[in-house]
PyMOL Python script that loads the backbone (N, CA, C, O; Angstrom):
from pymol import cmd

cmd.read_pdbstr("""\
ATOM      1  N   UNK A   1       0.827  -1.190   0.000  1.00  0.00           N
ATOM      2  CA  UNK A   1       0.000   0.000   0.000  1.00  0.00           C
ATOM      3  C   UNK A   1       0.873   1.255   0.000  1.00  0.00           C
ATOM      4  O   UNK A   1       0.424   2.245  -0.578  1.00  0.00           O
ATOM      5  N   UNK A   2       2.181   1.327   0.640  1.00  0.00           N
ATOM      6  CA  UNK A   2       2.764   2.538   0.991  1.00  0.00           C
ATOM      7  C   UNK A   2       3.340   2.640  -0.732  1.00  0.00           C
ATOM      8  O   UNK A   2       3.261   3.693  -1.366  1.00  0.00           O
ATOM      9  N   UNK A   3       3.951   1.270  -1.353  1.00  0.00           N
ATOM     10  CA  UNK A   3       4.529   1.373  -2.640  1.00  0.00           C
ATOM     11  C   UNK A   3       3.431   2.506  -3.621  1.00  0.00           C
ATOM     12  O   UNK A   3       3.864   3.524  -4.159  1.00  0.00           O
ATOM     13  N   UNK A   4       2.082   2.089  -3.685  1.00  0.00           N
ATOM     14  CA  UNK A   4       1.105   2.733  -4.096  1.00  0.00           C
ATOM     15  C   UNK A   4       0.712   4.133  -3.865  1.00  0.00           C
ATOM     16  O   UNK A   4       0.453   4.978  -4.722  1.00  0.00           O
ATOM     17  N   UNK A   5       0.703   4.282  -2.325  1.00  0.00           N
ATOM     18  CA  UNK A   5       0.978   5.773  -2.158  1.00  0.00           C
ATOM     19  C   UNK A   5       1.719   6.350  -2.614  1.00  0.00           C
ATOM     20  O   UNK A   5       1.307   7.183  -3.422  1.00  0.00           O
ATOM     21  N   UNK A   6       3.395   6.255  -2.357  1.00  0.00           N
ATOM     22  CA  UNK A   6       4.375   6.790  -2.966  1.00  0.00           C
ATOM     23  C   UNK A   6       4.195   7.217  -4.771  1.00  0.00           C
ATOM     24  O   UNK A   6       4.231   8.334  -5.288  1.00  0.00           O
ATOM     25  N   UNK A   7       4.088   6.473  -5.126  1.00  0.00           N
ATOM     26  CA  UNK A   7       3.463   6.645  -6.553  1.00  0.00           C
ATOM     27  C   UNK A   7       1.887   7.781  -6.857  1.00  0.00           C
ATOM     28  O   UNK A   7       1.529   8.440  -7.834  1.00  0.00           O
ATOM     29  N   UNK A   8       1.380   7.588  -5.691  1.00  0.00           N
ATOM     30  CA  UNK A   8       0.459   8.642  -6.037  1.00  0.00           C
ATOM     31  C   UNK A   8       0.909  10.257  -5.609  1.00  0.00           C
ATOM     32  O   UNK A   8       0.418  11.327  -5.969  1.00  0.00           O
ATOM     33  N   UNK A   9       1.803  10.020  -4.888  1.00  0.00           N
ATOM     34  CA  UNK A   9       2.158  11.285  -4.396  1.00  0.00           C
ATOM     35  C   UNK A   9       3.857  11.803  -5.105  1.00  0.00           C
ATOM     36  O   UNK A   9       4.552  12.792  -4.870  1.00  0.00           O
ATOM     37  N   UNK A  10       4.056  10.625  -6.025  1.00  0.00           N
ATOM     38  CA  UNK A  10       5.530  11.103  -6.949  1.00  0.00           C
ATOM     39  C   UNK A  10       6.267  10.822  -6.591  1.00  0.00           C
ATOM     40  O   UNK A  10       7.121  10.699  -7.469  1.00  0.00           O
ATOM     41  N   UNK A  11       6.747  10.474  -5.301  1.00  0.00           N
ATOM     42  CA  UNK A  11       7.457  10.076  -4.900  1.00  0.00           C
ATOM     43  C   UNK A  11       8.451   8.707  -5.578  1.00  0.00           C
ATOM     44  O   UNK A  11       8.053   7.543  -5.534  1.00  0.00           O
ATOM     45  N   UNK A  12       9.550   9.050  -6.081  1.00  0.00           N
ATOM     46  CA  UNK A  12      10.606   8.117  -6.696  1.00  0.00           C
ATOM     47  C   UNK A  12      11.295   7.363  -5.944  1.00  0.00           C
ATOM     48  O   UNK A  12      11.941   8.094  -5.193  1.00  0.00           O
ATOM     49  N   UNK A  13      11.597   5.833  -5.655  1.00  0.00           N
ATOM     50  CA  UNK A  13      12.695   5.532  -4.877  1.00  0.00           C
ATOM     51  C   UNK A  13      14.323   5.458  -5.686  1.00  0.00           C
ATOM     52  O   UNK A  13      14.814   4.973  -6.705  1.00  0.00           O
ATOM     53  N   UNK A  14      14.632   6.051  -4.822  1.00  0.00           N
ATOM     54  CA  UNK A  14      16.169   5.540  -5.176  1.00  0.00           C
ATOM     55  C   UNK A  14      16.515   4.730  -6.764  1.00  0.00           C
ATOM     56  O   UNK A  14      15.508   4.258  -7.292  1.00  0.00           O
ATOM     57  N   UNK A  15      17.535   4.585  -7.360  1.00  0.00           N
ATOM     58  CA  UNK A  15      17.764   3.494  -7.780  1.00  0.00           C
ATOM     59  C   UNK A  15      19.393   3.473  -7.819  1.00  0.00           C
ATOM     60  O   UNK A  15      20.342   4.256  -7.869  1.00  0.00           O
ATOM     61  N   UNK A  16      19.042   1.745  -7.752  1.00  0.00           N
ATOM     62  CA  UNK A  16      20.194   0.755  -7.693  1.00  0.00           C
ATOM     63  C   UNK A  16      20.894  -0.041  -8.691  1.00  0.00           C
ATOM     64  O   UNK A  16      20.271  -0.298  -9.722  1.00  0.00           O
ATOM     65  N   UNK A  17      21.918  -0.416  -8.581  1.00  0.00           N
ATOM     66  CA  UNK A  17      22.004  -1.126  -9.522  1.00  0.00           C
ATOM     67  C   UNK A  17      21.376  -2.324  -9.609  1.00  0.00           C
ATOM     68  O   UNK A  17      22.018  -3.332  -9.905  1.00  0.00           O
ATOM     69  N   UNK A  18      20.077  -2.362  -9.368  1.00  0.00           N
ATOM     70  CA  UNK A  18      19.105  -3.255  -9.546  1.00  0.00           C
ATOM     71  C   UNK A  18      19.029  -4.378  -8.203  1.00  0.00           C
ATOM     72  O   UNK A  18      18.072  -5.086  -7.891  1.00  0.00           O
ATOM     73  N   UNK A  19      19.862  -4.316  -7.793  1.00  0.00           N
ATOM     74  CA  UNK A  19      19.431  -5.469  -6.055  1.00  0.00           C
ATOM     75  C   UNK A  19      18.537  -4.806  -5.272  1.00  0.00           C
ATOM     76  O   UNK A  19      18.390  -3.611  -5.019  1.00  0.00           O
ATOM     77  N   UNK A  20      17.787  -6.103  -4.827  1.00  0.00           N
ATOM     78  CA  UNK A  20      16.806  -6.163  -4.070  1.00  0.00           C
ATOM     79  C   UNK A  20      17.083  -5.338  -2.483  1.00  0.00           C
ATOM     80  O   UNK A  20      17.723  -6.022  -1.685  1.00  0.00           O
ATOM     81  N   UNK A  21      16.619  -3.847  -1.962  1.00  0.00           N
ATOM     82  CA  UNK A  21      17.103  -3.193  -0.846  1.00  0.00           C
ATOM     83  C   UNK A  21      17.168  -4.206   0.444  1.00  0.00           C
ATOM     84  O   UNK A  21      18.003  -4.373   1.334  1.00  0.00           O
ATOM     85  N   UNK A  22      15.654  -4.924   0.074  1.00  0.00           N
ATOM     86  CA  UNK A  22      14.988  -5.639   1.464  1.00  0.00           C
ATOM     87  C   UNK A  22      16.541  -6.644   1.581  1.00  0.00           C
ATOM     88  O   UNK A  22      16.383  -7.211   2.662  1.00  0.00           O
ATOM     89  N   UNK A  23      17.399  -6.941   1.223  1.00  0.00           N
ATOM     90  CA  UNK A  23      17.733  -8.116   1.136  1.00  0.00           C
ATOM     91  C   UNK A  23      19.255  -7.485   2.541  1.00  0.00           C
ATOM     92  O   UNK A  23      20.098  -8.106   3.188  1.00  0.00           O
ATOM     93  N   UNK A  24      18.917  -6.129   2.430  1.00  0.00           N
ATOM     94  CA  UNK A  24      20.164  -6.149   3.893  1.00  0.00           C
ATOM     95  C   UNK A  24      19.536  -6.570   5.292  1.00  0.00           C
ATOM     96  O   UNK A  24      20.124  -6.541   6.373  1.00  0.00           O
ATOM     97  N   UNK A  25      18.205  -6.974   5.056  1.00  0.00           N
ATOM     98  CA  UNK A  25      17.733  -7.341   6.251  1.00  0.00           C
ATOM     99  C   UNK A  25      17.585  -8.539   6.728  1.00  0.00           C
ATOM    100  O   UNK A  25      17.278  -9.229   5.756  1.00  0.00           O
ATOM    101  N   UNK A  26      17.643  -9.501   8.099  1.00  0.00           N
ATOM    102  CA  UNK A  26      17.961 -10.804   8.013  1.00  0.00           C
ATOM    103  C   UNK A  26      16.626 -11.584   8.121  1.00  0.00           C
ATOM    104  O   UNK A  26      16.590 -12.590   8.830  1.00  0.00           O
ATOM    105  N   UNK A  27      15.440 -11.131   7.395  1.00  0.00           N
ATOM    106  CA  UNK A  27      14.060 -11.803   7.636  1.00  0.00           C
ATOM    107  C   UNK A  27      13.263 -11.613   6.085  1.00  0.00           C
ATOM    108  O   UNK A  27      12.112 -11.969   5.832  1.00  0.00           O
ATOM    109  N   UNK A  28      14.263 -10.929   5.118  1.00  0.00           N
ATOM    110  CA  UNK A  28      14.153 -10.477   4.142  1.00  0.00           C
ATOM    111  C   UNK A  28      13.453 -11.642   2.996  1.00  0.00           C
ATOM    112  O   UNK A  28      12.928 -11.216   1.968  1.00  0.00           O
ATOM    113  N   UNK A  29      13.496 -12.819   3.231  1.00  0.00           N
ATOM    114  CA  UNK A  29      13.419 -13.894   2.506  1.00  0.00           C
ATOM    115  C   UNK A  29      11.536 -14.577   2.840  1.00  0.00           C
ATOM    116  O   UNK A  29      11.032 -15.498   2.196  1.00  0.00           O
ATOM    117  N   UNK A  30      10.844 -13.813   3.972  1.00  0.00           N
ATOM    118  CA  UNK A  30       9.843 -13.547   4.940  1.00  0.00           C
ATOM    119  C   UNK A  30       9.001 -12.826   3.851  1.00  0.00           C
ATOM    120  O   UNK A  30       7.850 -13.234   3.699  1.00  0.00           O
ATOM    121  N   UNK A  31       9.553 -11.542   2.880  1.00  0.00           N
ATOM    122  CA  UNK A  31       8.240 -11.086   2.054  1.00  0.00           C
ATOM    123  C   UNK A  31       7.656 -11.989   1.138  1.00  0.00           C
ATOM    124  O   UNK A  31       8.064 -13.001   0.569  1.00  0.00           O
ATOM    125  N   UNK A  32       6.619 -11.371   1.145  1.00  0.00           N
ATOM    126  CA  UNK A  32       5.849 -12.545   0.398  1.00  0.00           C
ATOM    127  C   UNK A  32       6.292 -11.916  -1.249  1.00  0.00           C
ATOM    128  O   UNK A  32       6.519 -10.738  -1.528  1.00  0.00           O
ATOM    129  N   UNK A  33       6.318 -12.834  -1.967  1.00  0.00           N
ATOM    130  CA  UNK A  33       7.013 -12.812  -3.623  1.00  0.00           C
ATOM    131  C   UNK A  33       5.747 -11.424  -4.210  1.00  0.00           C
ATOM    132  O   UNK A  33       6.212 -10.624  -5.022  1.00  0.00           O
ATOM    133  N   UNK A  34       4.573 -11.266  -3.869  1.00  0.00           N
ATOM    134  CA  UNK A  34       3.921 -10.131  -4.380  1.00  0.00           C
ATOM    135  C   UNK A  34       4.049  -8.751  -4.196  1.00  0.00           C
ATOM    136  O   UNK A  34       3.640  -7.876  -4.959  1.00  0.00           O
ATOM    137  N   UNK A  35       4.687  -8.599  -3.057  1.00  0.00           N
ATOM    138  CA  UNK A  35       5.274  -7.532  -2.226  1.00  0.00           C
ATOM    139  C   UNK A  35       6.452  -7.260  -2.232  1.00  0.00           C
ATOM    140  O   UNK A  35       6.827  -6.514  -1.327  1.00  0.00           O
ATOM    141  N   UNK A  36       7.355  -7.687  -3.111  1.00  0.00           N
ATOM    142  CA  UNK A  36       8.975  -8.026  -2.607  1.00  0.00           C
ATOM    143  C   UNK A  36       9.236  -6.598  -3.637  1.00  0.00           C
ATOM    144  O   UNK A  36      10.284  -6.019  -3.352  1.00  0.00           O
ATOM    145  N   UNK A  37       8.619  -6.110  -4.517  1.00  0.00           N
ATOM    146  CA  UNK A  37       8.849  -5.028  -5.302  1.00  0.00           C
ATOM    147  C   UNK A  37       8.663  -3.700  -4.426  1.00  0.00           C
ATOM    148  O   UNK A  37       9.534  -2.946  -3.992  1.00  0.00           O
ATOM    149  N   UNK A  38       7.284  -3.637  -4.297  1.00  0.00           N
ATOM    150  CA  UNK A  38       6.889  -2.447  -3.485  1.00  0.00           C
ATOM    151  C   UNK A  38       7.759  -2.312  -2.016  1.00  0.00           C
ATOM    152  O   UNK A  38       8.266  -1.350  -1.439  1.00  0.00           O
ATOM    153  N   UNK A  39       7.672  -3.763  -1.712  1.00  0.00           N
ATOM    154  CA  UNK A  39       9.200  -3.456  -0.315  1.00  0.00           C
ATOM    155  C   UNK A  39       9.909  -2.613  -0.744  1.00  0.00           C
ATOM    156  O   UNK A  39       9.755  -1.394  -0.812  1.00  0.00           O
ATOM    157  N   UNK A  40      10.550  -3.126  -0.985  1.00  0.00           N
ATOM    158  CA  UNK A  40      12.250  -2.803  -1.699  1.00  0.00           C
ATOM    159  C   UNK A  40      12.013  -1.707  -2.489  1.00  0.00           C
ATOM    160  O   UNK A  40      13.177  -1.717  -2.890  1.00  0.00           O
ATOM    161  N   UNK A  41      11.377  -0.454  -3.263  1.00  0.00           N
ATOM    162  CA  UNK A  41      10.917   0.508  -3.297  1.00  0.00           C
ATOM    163  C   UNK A  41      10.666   1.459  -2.273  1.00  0.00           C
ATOM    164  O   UNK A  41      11.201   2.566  -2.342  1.00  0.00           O
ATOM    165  N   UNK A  42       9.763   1.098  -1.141  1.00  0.00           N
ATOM    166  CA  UNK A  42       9.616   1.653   0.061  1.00  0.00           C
ATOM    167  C   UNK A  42      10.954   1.934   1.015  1.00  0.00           C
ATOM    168  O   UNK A  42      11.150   2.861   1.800  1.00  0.00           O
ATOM    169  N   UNK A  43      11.852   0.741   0.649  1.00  0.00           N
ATOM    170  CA  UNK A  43      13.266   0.372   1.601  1.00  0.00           C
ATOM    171  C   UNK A  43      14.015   1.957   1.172  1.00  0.00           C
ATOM    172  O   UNK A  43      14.366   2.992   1.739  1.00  0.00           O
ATOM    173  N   UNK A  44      13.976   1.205  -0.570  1.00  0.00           N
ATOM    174  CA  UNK A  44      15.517   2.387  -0.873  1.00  0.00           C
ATOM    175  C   UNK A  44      14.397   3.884  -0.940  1.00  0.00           C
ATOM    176  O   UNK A  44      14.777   5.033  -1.161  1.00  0.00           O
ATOM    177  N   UNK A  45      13.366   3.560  -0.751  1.00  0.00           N
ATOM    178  CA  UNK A  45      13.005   5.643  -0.735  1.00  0.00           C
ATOM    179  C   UNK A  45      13.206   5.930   0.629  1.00  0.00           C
ATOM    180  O   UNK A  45      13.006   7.105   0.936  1.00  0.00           O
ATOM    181  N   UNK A  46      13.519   5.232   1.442  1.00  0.00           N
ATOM    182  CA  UNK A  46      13.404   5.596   3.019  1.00  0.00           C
ATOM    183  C   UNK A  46      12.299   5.714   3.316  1.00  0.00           C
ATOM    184  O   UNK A  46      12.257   6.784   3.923  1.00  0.00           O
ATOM    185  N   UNK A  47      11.154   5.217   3.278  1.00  0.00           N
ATOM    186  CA  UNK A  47      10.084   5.584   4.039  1.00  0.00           C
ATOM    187  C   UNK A  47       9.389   4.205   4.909  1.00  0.00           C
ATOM    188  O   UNK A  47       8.330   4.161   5.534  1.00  0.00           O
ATOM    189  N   UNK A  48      10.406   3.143   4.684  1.00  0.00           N
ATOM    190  CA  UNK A  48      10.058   2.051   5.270  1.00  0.00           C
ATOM    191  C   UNK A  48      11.640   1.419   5.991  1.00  0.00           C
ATOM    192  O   UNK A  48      12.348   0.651   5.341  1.00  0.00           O
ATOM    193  N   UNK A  49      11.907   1.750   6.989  1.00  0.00           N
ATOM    194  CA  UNK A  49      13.079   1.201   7.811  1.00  0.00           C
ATOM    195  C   UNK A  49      13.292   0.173   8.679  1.00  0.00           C
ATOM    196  O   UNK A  49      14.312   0.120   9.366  1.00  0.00           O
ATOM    197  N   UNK A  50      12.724  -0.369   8.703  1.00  0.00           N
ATOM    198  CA  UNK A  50      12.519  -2.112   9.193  1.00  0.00           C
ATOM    199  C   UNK A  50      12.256  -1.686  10.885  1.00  0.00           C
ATOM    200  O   UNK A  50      11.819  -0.656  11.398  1.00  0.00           O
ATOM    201  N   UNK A  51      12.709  -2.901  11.431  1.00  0.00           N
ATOM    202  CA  UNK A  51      12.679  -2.727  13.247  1.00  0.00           C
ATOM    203  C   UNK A  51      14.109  -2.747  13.472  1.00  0.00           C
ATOM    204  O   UNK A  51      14.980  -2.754  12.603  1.00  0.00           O
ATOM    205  N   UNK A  52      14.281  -2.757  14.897  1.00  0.00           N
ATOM    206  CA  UNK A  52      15.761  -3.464  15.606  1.00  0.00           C
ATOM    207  C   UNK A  52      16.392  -4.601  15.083  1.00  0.00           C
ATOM    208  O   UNK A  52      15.876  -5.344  14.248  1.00  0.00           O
ATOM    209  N   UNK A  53      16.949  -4.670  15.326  1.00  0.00           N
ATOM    210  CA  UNK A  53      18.165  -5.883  14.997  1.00  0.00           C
ATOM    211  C   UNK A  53      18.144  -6.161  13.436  1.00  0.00           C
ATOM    212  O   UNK A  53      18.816  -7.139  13.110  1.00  0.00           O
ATOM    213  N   UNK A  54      17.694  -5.691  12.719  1.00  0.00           N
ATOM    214  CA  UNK A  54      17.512  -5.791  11.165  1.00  0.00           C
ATOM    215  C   UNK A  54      17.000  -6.442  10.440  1.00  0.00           C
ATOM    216  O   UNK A  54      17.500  -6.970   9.446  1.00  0.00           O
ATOM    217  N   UNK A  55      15.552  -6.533  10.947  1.00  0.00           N
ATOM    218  CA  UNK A  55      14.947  -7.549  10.629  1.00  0.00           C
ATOM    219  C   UNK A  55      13.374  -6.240  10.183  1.00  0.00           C
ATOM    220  O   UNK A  55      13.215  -5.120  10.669  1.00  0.00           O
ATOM    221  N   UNK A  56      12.563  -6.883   9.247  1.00  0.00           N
ATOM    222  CA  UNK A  56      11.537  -6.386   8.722  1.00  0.00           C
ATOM    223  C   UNK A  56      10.082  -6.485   9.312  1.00  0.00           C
ATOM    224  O   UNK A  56       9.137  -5.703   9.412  1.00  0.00           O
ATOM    225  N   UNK A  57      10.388  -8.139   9.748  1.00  0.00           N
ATOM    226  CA  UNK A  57       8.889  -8.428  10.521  1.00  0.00           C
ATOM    227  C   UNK A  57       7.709  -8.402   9.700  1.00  0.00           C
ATOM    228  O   UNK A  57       6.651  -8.011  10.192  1.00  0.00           O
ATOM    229  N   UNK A  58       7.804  -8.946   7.957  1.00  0.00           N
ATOM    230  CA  UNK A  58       6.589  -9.024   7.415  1.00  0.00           C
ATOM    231  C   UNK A  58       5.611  -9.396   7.774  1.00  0.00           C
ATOM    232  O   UNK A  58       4.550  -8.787   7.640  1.00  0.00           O
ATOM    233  N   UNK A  59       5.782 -10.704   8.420  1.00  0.00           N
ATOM    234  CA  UNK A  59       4.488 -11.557   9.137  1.00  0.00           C
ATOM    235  C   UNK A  59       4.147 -10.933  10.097  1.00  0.00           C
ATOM    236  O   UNK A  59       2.939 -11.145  10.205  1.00  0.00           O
ATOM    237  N   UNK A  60       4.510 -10.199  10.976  1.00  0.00           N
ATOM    238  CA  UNK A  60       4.272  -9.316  12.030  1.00  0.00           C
ATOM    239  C   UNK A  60       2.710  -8.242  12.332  1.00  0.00           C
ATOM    240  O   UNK A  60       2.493  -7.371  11.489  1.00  0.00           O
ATOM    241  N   UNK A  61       2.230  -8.310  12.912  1.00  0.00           N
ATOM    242  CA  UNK A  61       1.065  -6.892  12.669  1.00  0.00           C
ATOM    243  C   UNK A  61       2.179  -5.780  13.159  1.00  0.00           C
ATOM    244  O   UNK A  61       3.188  -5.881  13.856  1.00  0.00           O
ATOM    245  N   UNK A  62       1.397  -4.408  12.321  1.00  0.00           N
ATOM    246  CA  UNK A  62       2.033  -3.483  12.786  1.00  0.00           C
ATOM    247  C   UNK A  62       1.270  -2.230  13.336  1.00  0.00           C
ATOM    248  O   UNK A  62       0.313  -1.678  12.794  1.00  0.00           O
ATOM    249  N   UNK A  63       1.843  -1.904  14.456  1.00  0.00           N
ATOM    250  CA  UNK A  63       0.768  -0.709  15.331  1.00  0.00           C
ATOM    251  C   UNK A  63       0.633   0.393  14.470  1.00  0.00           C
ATOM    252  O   UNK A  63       1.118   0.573  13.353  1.00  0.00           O
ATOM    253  N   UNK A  64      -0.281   1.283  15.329  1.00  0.00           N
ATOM    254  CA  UNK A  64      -0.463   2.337  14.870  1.00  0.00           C
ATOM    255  C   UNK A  64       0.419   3.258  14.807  1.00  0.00           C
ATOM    256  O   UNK A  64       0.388   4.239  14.064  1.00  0.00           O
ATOM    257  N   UNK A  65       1.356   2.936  15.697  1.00  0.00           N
ATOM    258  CA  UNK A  65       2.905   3.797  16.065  1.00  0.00           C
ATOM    259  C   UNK A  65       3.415   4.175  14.555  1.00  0.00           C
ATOM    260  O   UNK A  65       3.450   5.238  13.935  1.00  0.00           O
ATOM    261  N   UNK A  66       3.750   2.992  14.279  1.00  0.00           N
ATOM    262  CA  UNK A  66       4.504   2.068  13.720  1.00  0.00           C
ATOM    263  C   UNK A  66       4.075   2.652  12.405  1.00  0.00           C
ATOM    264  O   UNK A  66       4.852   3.301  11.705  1.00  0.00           O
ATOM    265  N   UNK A  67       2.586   2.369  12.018  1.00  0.00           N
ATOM    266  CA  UNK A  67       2.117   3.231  10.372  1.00  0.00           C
ATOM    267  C   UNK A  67       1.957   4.568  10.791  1.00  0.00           C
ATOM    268  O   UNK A  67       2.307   5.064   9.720  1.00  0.00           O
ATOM    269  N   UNK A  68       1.676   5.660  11.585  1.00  0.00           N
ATOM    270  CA  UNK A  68       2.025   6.824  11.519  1.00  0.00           C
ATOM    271  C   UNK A  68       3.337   7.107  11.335  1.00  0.00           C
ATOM    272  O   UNK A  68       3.556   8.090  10.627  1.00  0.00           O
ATOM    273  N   UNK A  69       4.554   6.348  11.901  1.00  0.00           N
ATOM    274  CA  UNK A  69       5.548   6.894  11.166  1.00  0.00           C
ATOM    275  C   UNK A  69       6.219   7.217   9.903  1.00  0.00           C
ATOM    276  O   UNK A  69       6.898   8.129   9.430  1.00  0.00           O
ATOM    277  N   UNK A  70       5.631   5.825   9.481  1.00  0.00           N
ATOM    278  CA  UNK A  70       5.652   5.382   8.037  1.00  0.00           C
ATOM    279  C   UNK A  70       4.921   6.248   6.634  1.00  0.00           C
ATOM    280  O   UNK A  70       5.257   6.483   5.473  1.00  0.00           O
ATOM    281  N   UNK A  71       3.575   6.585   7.642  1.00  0.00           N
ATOM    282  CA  UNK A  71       3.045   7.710   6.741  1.00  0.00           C
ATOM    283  C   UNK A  71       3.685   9.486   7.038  1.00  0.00           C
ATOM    284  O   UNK A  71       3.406  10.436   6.306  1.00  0.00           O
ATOM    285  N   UNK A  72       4.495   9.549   8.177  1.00  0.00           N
ATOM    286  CA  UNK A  72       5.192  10.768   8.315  1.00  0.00           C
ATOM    287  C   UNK A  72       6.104  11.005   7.131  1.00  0.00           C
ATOM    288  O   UNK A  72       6.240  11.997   6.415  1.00  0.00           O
ATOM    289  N   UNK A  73       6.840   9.520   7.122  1.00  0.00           N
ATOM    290  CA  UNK A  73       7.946   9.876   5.947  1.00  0.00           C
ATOM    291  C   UNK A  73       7.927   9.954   4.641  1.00  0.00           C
ATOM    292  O   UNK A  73       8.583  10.394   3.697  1.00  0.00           O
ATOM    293  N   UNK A  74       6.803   9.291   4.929  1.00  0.00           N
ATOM    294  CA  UNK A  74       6.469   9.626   2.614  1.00  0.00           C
ATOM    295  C   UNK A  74       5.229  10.780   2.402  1.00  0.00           C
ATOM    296  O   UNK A  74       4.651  11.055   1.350  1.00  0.00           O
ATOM    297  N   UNK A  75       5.046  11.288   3.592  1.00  0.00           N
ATOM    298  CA  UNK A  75       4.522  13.155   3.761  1.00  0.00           C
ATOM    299  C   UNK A  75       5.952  13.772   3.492  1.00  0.00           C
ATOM    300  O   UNK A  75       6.246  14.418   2.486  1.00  0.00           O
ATOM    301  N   UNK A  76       6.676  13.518   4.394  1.00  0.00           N
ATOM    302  CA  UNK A  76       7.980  14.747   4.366  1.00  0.00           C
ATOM    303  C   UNK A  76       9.064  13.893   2.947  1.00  0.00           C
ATOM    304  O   UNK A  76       9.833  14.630   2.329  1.00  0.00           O
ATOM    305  N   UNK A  77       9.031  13.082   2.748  1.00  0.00           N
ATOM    306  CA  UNK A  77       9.816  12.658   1.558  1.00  0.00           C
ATOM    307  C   UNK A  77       9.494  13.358   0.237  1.00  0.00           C
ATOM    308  O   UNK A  77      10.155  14.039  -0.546  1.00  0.00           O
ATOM    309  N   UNK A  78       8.277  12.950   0.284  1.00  0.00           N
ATOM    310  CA  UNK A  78       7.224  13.787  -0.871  1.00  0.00           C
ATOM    311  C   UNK A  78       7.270  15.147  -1.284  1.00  0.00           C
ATOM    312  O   UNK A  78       7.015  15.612  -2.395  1.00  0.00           O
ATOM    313  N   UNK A  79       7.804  16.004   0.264  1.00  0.00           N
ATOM    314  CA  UNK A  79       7.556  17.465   0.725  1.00  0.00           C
ATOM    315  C   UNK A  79       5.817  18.018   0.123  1.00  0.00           C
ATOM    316  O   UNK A  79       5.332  18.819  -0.676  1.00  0.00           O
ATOM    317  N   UNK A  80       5.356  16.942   1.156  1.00  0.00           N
ATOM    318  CA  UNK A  80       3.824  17.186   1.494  1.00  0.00           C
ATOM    319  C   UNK A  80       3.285  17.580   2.832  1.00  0.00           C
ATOM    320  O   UNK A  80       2.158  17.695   3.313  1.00  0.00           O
ATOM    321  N   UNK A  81       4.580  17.753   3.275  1.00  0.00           N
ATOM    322  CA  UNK A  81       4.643  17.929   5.175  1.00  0.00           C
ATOM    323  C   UNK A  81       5.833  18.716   5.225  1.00  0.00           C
ATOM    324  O   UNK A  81       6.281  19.088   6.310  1.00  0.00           O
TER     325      UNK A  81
END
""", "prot")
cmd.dss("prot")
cmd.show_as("cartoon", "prot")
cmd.util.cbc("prot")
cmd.orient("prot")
């Protein structure tokens, strides 16, 4: 969903020489194959920074904390905030 936002709001990620961002993380192998794009989009724009110890926590629920921040940064990435 955030991949989708970003795109509605212009927001570009990064680019690489084509490797997968999610893959510096050690749970990275955890996204599901439909999502592994929009991850790794979200990763290298910065608006998605995993948890502690470097791990992503796909399977995980995530609080409300947790998506307000997420939507802070692709407001101020965007410079919509």
């Amino acid at each position: 969903m955030i991949a989708r936002a970003m795109s509605l709001t212009g927001l570009k990620a990064a680019q690489t020489d084509g490797a997968d961002a999610s893959v510096a993380f050690t749970d990275a192998e955890e996204v599901s194959g439909y999502a592994r794009s929009g991850v790794a989009a979200a990763i290298r724009a910065g608006v998605v920074t995993g948890k502690s110890g470097g791990r992503l926590e796909p399977k995980a629920f995530v609080t409300r904390a947790e998506v307000a921040a997420i939507v802070k940064r692709l407001l101020e990435k965007s410079n919509l905030i």
